[in-house]
Short mmCIF file of the C-alpha atoms (twelve columns), coordinates in Angstrom:
data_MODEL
# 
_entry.id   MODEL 
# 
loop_
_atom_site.group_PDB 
_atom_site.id 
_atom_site.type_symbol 
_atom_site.label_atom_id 
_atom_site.label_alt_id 
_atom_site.label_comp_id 
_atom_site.label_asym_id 
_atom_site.label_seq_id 
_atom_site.Cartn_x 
_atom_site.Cartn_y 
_atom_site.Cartn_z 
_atom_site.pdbx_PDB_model_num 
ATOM 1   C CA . UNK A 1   68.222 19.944 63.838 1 
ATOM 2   C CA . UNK A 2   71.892 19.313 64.424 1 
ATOM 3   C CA . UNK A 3   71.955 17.050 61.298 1 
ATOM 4   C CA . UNK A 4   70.518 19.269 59.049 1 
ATOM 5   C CA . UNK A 5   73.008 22.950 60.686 1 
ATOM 6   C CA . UNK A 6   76.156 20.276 60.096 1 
ATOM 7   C CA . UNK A 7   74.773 20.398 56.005 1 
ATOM 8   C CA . UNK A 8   74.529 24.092 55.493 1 
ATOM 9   C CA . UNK A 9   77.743 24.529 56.997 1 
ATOM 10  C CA . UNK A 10  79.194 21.810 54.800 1 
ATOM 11  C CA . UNK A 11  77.364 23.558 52.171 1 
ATOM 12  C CA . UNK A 12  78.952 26.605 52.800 1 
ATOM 13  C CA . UNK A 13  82.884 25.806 53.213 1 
ATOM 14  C CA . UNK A 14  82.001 24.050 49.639 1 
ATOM 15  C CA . UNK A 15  80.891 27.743 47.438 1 
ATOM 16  C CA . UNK A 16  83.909 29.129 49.604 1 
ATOM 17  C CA . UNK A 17  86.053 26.651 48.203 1 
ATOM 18  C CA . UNK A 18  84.409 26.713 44.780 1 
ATOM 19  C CA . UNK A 19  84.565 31.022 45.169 1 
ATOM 20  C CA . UNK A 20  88.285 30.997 45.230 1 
ATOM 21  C CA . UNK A 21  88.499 30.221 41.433 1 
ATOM 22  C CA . UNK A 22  86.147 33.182 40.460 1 
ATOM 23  C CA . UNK A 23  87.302 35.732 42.986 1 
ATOM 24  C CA . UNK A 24  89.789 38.081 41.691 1 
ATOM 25  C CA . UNK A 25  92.971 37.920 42.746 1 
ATOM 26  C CA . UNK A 26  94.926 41.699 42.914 1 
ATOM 27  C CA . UNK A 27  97.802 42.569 44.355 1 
ATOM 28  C CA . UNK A 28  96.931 44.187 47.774 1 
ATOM 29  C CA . UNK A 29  98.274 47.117 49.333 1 
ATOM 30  C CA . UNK A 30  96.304 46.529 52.311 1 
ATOM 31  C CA . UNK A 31  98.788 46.210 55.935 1 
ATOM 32  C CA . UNK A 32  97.367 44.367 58.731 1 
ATOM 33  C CA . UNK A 33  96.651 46.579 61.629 1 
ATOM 34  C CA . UNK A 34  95.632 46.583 64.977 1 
ATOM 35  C CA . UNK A 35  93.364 49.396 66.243 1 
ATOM 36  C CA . UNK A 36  94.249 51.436 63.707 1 
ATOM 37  C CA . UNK A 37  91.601 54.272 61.730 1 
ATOM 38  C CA . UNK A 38  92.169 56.764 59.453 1 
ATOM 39  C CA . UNK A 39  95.668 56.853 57.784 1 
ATOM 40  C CA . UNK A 40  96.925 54.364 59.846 1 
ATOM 41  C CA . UNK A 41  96.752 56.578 63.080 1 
ATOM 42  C CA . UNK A 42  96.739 54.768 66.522 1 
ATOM 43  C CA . UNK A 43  92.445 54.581 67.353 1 
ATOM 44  C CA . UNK A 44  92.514 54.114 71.012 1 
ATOM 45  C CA . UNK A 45  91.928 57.919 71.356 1 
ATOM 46  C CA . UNK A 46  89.394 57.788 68.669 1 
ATOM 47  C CA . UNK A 47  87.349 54.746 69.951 1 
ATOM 48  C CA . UNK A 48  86.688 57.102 73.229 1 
ATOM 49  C CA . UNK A 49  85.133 60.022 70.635 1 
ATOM 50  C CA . UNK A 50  82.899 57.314 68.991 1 
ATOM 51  C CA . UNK A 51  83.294 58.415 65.091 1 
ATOM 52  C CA . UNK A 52  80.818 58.993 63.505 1 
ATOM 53  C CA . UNK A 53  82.149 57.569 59.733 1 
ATOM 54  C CA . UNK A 54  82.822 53.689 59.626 1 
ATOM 55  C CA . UNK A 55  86.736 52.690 59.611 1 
ATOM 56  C CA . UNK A 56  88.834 49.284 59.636 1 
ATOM 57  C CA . UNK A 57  89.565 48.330 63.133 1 
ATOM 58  C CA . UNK A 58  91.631 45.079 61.699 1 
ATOM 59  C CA . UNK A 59  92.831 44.103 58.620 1 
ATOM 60  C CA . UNK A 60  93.783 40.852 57.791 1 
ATOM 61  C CA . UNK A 61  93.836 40.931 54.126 1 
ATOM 62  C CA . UNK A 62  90.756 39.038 52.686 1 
ATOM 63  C CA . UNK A 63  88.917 39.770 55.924 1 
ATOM 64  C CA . UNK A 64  88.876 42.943 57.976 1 
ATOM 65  C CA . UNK A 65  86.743 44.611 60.700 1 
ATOM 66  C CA . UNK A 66  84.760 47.445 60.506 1 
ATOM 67  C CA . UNK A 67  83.609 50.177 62.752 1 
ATOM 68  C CA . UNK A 68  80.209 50.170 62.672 1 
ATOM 69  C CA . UNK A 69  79.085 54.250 63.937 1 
ATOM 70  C CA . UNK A 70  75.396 54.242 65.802 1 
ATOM 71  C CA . UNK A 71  72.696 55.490 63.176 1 
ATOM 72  C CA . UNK A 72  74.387 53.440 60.116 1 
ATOM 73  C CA . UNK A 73  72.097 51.068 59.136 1 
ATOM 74  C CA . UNK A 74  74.176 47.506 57.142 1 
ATOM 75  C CA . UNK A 75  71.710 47.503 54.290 1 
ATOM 76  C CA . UNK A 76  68.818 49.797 53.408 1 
ATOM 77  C CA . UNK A 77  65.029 48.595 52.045 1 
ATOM 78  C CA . UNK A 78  66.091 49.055 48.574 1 
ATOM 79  C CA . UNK A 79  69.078 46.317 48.930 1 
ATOM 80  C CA . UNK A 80  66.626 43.654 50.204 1 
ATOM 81  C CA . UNK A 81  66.059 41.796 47.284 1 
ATOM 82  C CA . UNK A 82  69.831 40.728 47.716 1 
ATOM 83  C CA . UNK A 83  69.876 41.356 43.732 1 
ATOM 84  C CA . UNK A 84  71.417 43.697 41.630 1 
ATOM 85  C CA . UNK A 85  75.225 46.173 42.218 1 
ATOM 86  C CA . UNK A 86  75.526 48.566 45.243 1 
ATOM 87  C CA . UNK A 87  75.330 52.258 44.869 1 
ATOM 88  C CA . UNK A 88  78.640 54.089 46.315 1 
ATOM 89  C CA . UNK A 89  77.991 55.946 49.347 1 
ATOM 90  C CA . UNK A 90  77.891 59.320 48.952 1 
ATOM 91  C CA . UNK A 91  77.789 62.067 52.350 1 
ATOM 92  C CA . UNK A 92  75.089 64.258 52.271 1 
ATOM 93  C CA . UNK A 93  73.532 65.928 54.934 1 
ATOM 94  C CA . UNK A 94  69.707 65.707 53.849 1 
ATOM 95  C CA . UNK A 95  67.659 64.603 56.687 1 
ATOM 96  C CA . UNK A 96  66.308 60.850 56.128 1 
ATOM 97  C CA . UNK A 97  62.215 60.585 56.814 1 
ATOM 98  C CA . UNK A 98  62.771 57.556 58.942 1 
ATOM 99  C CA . UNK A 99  63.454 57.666 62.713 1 
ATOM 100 C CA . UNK A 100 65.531 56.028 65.209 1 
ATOM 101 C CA . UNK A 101 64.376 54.508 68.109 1 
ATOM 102 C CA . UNK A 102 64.946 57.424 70.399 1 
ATOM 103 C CA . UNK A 103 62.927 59.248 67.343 1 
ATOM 104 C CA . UNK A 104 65.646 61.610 66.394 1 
ATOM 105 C CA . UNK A 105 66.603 61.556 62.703 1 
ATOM 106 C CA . UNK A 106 69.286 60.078 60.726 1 
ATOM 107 C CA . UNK A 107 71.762 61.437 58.371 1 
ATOM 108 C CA . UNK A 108 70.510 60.465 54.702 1 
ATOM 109 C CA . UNK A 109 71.694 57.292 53.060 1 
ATOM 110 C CA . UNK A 110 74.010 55.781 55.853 1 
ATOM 111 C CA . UNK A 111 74.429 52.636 54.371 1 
ATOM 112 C CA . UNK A 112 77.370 50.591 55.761 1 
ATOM 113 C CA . UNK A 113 77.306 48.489 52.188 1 
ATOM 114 C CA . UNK A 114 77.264 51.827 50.404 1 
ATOM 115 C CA . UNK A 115 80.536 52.621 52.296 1 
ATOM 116 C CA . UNK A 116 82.542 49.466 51.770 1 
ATOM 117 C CA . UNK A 117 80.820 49.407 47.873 1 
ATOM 118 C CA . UNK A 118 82.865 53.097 47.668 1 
ATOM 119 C CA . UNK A 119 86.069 52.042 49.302 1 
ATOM 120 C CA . UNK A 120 86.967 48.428 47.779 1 
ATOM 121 C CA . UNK A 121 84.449 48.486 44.434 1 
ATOM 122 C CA . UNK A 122 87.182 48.960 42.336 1 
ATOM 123 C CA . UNK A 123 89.230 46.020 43.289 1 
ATOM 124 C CA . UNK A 124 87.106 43.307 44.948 1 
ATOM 125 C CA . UNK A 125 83.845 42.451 43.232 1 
ATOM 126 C CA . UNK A 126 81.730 41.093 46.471 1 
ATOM 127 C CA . UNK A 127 82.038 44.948 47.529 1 
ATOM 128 C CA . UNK A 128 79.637 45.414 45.037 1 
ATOM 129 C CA . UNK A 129 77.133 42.451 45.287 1 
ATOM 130 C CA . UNK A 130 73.957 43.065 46.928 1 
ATOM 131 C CA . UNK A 131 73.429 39.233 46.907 1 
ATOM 132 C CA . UNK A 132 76.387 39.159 49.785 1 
ATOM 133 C CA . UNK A 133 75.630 42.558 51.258 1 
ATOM 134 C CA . UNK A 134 78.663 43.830 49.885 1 
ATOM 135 C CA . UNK A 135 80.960 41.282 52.067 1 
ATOM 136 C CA . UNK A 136 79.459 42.326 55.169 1 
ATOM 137 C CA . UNK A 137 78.763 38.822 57.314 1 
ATOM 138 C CA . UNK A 138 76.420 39.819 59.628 1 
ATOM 139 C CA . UNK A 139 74.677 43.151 61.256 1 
ATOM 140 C CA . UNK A 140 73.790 45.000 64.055 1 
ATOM 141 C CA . UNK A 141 70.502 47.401 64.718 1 
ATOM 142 C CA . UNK A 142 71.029 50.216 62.874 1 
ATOM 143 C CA . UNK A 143 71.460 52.555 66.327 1 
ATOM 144 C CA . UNK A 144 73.823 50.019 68.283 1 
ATOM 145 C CA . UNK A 145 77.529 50.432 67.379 1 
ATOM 146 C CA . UNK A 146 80.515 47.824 67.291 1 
ATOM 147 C CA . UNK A 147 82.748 45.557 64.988 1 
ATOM 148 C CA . UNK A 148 81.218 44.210 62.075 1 
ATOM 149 C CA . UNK A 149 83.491 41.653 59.726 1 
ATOM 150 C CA . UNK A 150 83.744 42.110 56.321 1 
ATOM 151 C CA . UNK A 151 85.433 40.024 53.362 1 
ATOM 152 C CA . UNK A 152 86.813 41.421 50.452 1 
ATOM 153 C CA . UNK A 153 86.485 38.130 48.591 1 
ATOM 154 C CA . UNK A 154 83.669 35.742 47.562 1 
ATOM 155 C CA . UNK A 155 85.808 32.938 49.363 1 
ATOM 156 C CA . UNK A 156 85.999 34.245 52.783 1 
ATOM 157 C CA . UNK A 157 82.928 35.624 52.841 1 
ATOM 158 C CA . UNK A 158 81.241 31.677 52.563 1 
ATOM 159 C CA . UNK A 159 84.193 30.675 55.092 1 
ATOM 160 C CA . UNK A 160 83.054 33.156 57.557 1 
ATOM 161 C CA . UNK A 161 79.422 32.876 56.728 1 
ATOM 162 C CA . UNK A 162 80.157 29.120 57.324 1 
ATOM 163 C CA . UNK A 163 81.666 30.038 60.868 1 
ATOM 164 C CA . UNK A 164 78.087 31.772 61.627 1 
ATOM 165 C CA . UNK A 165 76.021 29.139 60.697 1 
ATOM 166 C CA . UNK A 166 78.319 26.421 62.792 1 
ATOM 167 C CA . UNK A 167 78.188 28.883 66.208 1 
ATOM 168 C CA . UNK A 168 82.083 29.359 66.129 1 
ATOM 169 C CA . UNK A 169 81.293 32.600 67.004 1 
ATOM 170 C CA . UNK A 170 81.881 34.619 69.657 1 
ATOM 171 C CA . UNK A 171 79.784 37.724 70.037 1 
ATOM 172 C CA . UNK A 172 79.231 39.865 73.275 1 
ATOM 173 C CA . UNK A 173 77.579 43.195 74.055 1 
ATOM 174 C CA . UNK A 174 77.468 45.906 76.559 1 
ATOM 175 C CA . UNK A 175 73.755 47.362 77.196 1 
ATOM 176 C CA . UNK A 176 72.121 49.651 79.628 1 
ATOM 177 C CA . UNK A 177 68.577 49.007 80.675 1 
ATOM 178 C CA . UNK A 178 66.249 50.475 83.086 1 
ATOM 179 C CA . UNK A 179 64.819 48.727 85.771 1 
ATOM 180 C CA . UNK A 180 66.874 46.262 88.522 1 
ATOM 181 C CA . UNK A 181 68.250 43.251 86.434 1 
ATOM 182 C CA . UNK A 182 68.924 40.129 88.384 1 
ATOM 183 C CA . UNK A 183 72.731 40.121 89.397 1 
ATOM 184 C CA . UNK A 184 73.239 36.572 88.997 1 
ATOM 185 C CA . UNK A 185 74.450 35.046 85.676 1 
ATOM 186 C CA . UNK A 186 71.528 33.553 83.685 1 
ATOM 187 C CA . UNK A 187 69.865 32.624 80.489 1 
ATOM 188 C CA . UNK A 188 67.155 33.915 78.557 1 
ATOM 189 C CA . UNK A 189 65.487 31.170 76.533 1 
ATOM 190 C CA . UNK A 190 62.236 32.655 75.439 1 
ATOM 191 C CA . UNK A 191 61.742 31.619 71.646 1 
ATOM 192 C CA . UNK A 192 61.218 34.787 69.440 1 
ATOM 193 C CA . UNK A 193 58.533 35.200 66.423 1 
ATOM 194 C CA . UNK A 194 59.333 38.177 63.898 1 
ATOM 195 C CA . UNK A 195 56.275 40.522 63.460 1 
ATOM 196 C CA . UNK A 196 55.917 41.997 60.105 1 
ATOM 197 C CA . UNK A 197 53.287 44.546 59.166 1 
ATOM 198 C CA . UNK A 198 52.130 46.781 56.187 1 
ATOM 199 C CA . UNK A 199 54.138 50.369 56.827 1 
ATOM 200 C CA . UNK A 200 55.843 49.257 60.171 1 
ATOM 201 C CA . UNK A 201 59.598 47.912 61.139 1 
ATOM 202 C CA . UNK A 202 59.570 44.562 61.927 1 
ATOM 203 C CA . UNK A 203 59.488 43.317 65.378 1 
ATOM 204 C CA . UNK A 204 60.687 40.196 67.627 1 
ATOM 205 C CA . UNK A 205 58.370 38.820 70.289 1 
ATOM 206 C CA . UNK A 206 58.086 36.762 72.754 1 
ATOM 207 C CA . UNK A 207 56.478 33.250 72.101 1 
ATOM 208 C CA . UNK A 208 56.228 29.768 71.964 1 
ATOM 209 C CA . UNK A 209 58.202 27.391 69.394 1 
ATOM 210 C CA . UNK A 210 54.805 25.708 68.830 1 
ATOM 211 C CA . UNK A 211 53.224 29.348 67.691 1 
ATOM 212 C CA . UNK A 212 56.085 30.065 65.108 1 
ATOM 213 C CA . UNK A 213 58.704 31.334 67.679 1 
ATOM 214 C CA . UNK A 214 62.484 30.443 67.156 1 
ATOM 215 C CA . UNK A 215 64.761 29.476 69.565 1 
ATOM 216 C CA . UNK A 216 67.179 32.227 71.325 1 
ATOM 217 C CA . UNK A 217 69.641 31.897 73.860 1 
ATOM 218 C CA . UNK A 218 70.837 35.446 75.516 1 
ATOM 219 C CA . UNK A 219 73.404 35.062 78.649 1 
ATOM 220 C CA . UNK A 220 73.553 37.619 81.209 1 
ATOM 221 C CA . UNK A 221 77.271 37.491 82.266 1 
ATOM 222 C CA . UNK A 222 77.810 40.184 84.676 1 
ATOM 223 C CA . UNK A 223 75.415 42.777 85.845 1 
ATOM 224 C CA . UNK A 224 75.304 45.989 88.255 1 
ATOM 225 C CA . UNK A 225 73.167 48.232 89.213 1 
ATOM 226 C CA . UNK A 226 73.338 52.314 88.730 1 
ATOM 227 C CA . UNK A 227 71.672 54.849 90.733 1 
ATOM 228 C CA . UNK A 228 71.374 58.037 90.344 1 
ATOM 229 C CA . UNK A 229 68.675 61.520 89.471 1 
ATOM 230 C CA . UNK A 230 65.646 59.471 90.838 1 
ATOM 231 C CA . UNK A 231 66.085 56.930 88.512 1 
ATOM 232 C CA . UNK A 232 67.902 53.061 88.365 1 
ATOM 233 C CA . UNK A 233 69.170 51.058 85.569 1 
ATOM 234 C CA . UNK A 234 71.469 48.231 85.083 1 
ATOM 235 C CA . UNK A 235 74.643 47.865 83.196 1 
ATOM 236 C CA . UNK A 236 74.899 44.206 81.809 1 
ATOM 237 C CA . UNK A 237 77.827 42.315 79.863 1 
ATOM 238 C CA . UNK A 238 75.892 39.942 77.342 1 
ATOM 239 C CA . UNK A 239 76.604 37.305 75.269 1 
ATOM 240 C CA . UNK A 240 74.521 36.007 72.481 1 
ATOM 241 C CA . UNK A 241 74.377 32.498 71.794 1 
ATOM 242 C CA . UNK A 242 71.958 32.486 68.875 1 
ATOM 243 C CA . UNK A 243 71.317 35.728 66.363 1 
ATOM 244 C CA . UNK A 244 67.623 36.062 66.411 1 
ATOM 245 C CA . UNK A 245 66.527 39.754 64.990 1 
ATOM 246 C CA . UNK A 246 66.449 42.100 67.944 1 
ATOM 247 C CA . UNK A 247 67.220 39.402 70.555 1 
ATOM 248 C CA . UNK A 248 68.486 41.636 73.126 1 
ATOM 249 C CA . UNK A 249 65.968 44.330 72.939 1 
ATOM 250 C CA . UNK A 250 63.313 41.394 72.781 1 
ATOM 251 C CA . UNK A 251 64.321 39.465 75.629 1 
ATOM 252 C CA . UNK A 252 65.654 42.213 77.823 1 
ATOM 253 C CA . UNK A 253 62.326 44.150 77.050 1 
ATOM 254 C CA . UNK A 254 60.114 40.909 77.962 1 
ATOM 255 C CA . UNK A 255 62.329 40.846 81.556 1 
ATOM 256 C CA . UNK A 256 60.594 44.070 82.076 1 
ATOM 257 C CA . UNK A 257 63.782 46.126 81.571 1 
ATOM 258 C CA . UNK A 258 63.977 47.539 78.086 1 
ATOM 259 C CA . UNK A 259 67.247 49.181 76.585 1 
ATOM 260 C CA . UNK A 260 67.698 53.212 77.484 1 
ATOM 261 C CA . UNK A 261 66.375 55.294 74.517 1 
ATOM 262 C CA . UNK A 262 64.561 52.183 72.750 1 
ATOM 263 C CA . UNK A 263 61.245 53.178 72.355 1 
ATOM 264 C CA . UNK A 264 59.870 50.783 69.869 1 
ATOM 265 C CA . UNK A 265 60.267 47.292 73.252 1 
ATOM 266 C CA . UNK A 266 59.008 49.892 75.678 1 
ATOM 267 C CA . UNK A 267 62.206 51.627 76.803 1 
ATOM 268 C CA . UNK A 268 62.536 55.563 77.334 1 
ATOM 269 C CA . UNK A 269 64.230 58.105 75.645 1 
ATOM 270 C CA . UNK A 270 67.015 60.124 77.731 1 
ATOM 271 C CA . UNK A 271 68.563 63.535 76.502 1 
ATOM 272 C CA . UNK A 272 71.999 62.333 77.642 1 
ATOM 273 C CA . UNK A 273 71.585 58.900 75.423 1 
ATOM 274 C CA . UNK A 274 70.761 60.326 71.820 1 
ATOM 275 C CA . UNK A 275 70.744 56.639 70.396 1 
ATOM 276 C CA . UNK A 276 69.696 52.555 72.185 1 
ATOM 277 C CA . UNK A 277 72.311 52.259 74.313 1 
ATOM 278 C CA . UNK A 278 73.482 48.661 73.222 1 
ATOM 279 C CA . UNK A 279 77.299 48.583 72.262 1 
ATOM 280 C CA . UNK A 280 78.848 45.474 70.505 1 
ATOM 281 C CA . UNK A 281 82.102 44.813 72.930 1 
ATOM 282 C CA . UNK A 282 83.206 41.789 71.668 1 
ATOM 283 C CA . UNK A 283 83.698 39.671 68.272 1 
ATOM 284 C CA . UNK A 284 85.680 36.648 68.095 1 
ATOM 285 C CA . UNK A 285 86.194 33.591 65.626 1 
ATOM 286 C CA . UNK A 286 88.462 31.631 63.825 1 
ATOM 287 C CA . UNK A 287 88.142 30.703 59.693 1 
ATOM 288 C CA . UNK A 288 90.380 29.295 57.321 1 
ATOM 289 C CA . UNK A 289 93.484 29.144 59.948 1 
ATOM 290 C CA . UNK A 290 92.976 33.124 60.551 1 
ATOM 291 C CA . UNK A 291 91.622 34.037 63.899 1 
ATOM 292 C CA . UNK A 292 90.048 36.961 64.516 1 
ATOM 293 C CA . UNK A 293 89.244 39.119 67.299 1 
ATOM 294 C CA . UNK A 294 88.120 42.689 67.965 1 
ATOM 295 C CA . UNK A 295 87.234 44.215 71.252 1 
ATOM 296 C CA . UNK A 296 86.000 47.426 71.630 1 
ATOM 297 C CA . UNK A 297 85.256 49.322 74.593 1 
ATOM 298 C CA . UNK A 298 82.178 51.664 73.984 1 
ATOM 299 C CA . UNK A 299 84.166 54.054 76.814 1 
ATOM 300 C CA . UNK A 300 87.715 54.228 78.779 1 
ATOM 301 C CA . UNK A 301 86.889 53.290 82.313 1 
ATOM 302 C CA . UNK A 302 90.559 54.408 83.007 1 
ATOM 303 C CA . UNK A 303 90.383 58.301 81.940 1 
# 
C-alpha cells in the first residue's frame, strides 16, 4: 500500500530528526576517501585479491561503506532479539559448527556488527546497539560479498533506513548460475514466502500473494552465456527492485538456474568457487543532501 510505505518513511526521517539531539557529537578524525582500505592505501589492487577482513570503501563522515568479505555473516543468532550491546569482534581461528552453502566451514565469530562494534564503540554509540545492528542498514547472505552502508550516528542511520523503505535505492549484483539464462532483459515477479523450521536456516519460496507470498521484483539486465569443461552457465548483471530474503537465489533457482556453489536452491558446488558466487556490484542512494555511491568490481576484466 503506497499510502501506508509514504507513513513509515515519514516515520522514519522523524526519529532521524528526533536522533540528532541524543547522538553524540565528537570531533572526528575520520577523512573522506575514495577506494581507499587499510591505512589509507589506494584499494584498487586490493579489491582484485578479495580481502578477507571488512574495510571502509567510502567515508563520508556520519555514513561510510563497508567491505563486506564472503563468509561474514551482518548479525549472528544471538543478536536477533535486536536487544542488548554488541560484543567486539575478536579473530580467532576456531572452526564455527555451521556451514556455508558450498558446505565448507567458516572462520568462528565473523560478525560484521562485531567488527564495526570494535572499531567505532568507543566514539559512536549506535556501533554498539544491537537494536540498529550496530549502524549497519541493510545485509547481504552471509557468503555473497559487496558494499554494505553503515552510519556512525543514530540520525543517519533512520535517514538512510528511511531511503530503504522509500526505494531510493539503487542496488545491483553480479551472479553466476548454471544452466542457459534467457539473454533478453526481463523481470522476475514471482512473490516469495519465508520458510522457517525447527533446526533449519530459513528459506524463500516461490508462491502466491494469496498463500502468504510477498511481492519481489528481480531485473535481469544483461546476460551471457559461458562455456566451457562440459559444462554451461550464465553470467548475469542484476538489479533488485525489492529486498525480499534470498531473492536472487529464490527466483534465479525457481528459473531452473540456481547460483554456482549454492546448495541449499539446488545449485552445485565447484572446487574453483569455494563460496555462492553472487557479488554485490553496485550501491547507490542519496540521504540528507549526501549521495552515495560504491561500485565494486568482484574482478579486473582489464588485467
Amino acid at each position: 500500500d503506497a499510502s501506508l510505505a509514504k507513513a513509515v518513511v515519514a516515520v522514519h526521517l522523524a526519529l532521524a530528526s528526533r536522533a540528532r539531539a541524543h547522538d553524540t557529537q565528537r570531533p572526528s578524525s575520520h577523512r573522506k576517501s575514495q577506494r581507499t582500505g587499510k591505512g589509507g592505501q589506494d584499494l584498487t589492487t586490493d579489491m582484485l585479491k578479495l580481502p578477507t577482513q571488512p574495510c571502509v570503501l567510502l567515508d563520508e563522515n556520519e555514513l561510510c561503506v563497508l567491505w563486506k568479505p564472503p563468509g561474514w555473516a551482518v548479525q549472528g543468532s544471538d543478536y536477533e532479539t535486536g536487544e542488548g550491546m554488541i560484543a567486539r569482534y575478536q579473530y580467532t581461528e576456531v572452526a564455527d559448527e555451521s556451514k556455508q552453502g558450498n558446505g565448507h566451514s567458516v572462520p568462528h565469530r565473523t560478525l560484521l556488527m562485531e567488527w564495526v562494534a570494535a572499531k567505532w564503540g568507543d566514539n559512536y554509540p549506535v556501533a554498539l546497539d544491537a537494536a540498529c545492528q550496530g549502524g549497519i542498514v541493510h545485509r547481504l547472505d552471509r557468503d555473497t560479498s559487496g558494499p554494505l552502508l553503515c552510519a556512525r550516528t543514530y540520525g543517519a542511520y533512520y535517514a538512510a533506513q528511511a531511503s530503504f523503505l522509500g526505494r531510493c535505492v539503487r542496488k545491483e549484483y553480479i551472479c553466476l548460475s548454471a544452466g542457459l539464462l534467457q539473454l533478453t532483459p526481463r523481470l522476475l515477479t514471482s512473490p516469495l514466502r519465508v520458510i522457517r523450521q525447527p533446526g533449519m536456516v530459513p528459506r524463500s519460496v516461490p508462491t502466491t500473494t494469496s498463500t502468504g507470498g510477498q511481492a519481489a521484483c528481480t531485473e535481469l539486465c544483461h546476460t551471457v552465456h559461458l562455456v566451457g569443461a562440459g559444462s554451461i552457465v550464465s553470467l548475469a548483471e542484476v538489479r533488485l527492485h525489492t529486498g525480499r530474503m534470498h531473492q536472487i537465489r529464490a527466483h534465479l533457482s525457481n528459473e531452473g538456474c540456481p547460483l554456482v556453489g549454492d546448495t541449499r536452491y539446488g545449485g552445485l558446488s565447484a572446487a574453483w568457487c569455494p563460496r555462492i558466487f553472487l557479488h554485490s556490484s553496485r550501491l547507490t542512494l542519496s540521504t540528507e543532501g549526501v549521495a552515495i555511491e560504491s561500485q565494486q568490481s568482484l574482478i579486473d576484466l582489464a588485467v
